[in-house]
N, C-alpha and C positions, 0 to 999 in steps of 0.2 A: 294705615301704614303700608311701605313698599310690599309689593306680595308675596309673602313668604308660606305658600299655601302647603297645607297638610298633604295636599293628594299629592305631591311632588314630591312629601318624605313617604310616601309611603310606595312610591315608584322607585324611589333608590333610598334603600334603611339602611345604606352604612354599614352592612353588614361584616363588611373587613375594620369594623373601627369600634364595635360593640363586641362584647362579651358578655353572655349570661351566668352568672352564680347563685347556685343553688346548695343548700343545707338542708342533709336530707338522713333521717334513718331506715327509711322504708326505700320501696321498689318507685318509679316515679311514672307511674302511670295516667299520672294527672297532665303529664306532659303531650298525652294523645288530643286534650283540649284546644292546647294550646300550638297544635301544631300549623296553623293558618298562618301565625304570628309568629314563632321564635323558630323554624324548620331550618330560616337559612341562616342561621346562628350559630356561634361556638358557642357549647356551656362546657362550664368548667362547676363538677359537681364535689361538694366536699361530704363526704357520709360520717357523721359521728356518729360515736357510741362503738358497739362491736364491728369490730374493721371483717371479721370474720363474716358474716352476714352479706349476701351478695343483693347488688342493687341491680334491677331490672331498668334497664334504659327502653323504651318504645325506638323501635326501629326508626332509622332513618335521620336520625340526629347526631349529629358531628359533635365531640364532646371528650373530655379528660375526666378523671375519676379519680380524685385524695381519699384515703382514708387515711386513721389515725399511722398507720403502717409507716405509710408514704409521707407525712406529715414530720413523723421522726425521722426517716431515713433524709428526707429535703433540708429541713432546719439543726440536729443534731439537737443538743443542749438548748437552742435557741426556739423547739419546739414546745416551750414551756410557758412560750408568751401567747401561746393558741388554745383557749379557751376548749373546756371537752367536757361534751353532753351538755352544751348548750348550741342556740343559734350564732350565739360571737364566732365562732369557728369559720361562720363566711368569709374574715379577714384572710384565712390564708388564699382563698380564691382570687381577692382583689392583688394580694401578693405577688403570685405565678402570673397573674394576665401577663399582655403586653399590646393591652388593646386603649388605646385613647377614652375609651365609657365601659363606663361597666354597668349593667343592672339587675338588680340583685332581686330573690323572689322566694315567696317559703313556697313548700309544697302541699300544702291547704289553700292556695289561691288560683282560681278558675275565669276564665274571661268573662267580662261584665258586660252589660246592654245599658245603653243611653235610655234615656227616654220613651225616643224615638222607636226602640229594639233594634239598634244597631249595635254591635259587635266592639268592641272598646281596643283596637289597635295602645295597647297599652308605649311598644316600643316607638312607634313613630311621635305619639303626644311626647314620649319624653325626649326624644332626642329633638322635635321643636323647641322645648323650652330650656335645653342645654345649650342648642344653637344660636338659641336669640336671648338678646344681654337681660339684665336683671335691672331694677330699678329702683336699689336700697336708699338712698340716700334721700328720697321724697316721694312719698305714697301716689300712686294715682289712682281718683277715686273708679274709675272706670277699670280697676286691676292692670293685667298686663296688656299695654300698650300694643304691645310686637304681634297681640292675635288679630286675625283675620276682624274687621269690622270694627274695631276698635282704633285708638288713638290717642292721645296725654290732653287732661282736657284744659280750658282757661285755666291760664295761673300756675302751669307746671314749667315751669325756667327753661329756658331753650337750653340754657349751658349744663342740663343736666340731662338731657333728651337722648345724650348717646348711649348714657348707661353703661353698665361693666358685664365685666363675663361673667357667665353663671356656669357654677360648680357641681351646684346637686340641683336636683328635682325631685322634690317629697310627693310621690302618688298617695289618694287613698282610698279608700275602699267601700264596697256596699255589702248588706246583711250584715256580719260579725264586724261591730267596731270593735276598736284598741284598747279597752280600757282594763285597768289594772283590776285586781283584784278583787278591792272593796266595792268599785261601783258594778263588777259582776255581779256579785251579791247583791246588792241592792236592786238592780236592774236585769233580771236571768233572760228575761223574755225582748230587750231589746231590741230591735233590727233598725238598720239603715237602707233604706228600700230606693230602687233610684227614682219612683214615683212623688215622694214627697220629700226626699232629703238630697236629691242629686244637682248637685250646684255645678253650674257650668262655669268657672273660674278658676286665672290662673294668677298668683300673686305673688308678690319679692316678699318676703318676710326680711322688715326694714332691718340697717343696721345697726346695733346695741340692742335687738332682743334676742332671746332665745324659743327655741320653738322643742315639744317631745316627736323627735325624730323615727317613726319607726320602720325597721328595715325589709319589709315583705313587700312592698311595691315603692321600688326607689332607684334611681341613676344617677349617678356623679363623673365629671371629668376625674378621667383619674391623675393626670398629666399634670394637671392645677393642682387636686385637692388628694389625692392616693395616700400618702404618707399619714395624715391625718385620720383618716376614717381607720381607726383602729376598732373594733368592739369590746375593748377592755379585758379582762382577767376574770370569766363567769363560769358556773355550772360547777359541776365535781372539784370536792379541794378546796370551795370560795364558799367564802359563806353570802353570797346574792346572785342571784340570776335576777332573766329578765330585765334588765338594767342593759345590756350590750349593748343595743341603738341609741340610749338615750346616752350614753356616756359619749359614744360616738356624734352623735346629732349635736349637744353641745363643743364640744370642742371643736370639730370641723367647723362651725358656725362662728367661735370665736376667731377662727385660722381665718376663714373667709372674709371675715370682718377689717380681721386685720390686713390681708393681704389684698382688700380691693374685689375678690370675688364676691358674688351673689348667690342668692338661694331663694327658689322658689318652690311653692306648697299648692296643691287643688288638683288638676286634673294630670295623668288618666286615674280612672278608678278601676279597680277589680275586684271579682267577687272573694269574700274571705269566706268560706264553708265552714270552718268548722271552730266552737266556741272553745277553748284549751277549760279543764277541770278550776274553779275558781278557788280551793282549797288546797291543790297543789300550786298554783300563782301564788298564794298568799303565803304558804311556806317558802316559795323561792323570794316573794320579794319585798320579806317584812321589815328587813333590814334597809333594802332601799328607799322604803315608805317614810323610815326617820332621817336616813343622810342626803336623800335629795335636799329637804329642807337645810342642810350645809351645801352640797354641792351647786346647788342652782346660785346662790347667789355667791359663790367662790367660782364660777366664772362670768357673773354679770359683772362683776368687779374688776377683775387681773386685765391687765395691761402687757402686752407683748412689747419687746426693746425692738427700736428698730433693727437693729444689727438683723433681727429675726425673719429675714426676707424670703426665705423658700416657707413650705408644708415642714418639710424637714428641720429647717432649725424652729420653726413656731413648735414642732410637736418635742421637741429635746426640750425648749424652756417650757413649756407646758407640763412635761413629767417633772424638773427641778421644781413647781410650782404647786404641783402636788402635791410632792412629799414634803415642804413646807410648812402647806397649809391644813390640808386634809388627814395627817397622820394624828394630828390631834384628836378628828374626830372615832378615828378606828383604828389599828393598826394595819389593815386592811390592806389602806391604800397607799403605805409604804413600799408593800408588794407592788400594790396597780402600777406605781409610780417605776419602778424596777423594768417591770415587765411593758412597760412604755419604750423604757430605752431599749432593751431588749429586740421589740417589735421594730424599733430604727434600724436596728443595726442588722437587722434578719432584712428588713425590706430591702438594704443598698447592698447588701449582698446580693441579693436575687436583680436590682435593678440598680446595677454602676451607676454614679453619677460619670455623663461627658464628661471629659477633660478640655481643655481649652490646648489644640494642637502649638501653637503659637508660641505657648508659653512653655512646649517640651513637657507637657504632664502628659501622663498615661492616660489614654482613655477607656482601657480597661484596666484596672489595680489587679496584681494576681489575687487568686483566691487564699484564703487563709485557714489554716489548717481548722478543719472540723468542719469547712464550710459547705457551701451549694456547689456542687461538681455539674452537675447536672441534671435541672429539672423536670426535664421531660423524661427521663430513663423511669424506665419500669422494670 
């Protein structure tokens, strides 16, 4: 393929066009690791839990700080659709950006080593595979095309060769994998080592599946796909955590489907340190253990109307389709489905939609009482 080489992203990362979000209850001094890689970055850090509690930033990093404080005084009433004392609360960060990508990162995650013992530029792999199209619509067995050394091999349709934009970039990880609950238990002593498990691959994850999305090593256009990457209604007050990515991973996925985007899964990886208590998982996500078995196939199935042409209107009829469908199975996701539109009408608040000059609309609507005054004020 034309040469779209990594060592040129990582001579110019875009820095004015990326945004780091991080969710965090502790000091982040895990960020001194990572200073190689994210130093010339804005992070925008959300701290839940006790807003009281002061967060230790390592010198030398450009960066904004929400707590729940801030979170209520930004949103008003509308700070209800932000998940607390859970990781979902990262949505409020992708909220405030106004950066073209965003990627997002827990604070148990440490940079990894290839193979090779080479250092894992986590933000340059992904903003290559943000930048270069996706290839949902016909696998190629060779994965993605668009890396270095590769190509579409016999038999893949030149008229599909151009491929679409890609939305997200699913990283993932070595040592601690992701896994739920039960296979903690089952498996204590697992590791993912990059000696025998480090797959050097990057793929579209085709369209009409779904894939469990999880959000500690991940990047999305936000511009494309933003509205949609909600992490749902988790933690204190809900009866499921744990579930915030995966709610988000699906429906973004169905959005992208519908709307012509891509999504692809595999590299970069990062180290994940530290294994979370598998008894405290299992009380946050026992509830999700039985309604996935509803949720997963209520959205293999739904079908978005075409009228549905932004992030925006897909994720409006996605909440009508919610509560629908899924209030049967809990009353639950009556609220989720609530706190959907909620989260719309918080996001275009904080981000007007253009108006079309031409037409004498406004291109900025005034603010409406209770709303966002201004988010940068502290």
């Amino acid at each position: 393929m034309a040469g779209y080489h990594l060592e040129a992203i990582e001579a110019a990362p875009l820095k004015d066009d990326v945004d780091i979000v991080i969710p965090t209850i502790r000091s982040l001094d895990f960020l001194e690791q990572w200073r190689p890689f994210l130093r010339h970055y804005h992070l925008i850090i959300v701290q839940d839990g006790d807003p009281s509690i002061n967060i230790r930033v390592p010198d030398g990093y450009d960066y904004e700080l929400y707590n729940r404080n801030d979170i209520n005084r930004i949103l008003g009433p509308r700070a209800s659709c932000i998940s607390y004392k859970d990781g979902g609360c990262r949505c409020f960060g992708f909220m405030v950006s106004k950066k073209k990508y965003i990627y997002t990162i827990d604070d148990d995650c440490f940079v990894a080593k290839d193979p090779s013992g080479k250092e894992i530029n986590v933000i340059a792999q992904h903003i290559k595979n943000l930048e270069t199209p996706s290839t949902p619509h016909y696998f190629n067995t060779l994965y993605d095309p668009f890396r270095d050394g590769t190509d579409f091999v016999r038999g893949y349709p030149f008229s599909l060769r151009e491929g679409v934009q890609t939305a997200i970039s699913h990283g993932l990880w070595l040592n601690i994998p992701d896994y739920d609950a039960p296979t903690q238990l089952v498996k204590p002593r697992e590791r993912n080592t990059s000696l025998c498990r480090y797959v050097d691959a990057v793929m579209t994850i085709p369209k009409g599946v779904l894939y469990p999305m999880c959000g500690m090593n991940l990047a999305f256009n936000r511009e494309l796909i933003g509205p949609a990457m909600y992490f749902g209604l988790m933690g204190e007050g809900q009866p499921i955590s744990r579930y915030d990515d995966m709610w988000a991973g699906w429906a973004a996925k169905v959005v992208c489907d519908h709307l012509g985007f891509g999504v692809k899964t595999g590299l970069p990886y990062l180290w994940h340190s530290k294994a979370s208590n598998p008894f405290v998982n299992l009380k946050k996500e026992h509830k999700g253990l039985h309604w996935q078995e509803d949720m997963v196939p209520f959205f293999q199935n739904l079908r978005l109307s075409k009228e549905s042409d932004t992030a925006t209107k897909c994720y409006m009829e996605l909440s009508k389709m919610t509560k629908e469908n899924l209030t049967k199975v809990d009353p639950y996701f009556e609220n989720l489905a609530d706190a959907m539109v909620t989260w719309i009408e918080a996001w275009e608040e904080l981000n007007p939609p253009v108006k079309n000059e031409a037409c004498d609309e406004e291109l900025n609507p005034p603010v409406k009482k209770g709303s966002v005054k201004d988010v940068k004020a502290k």
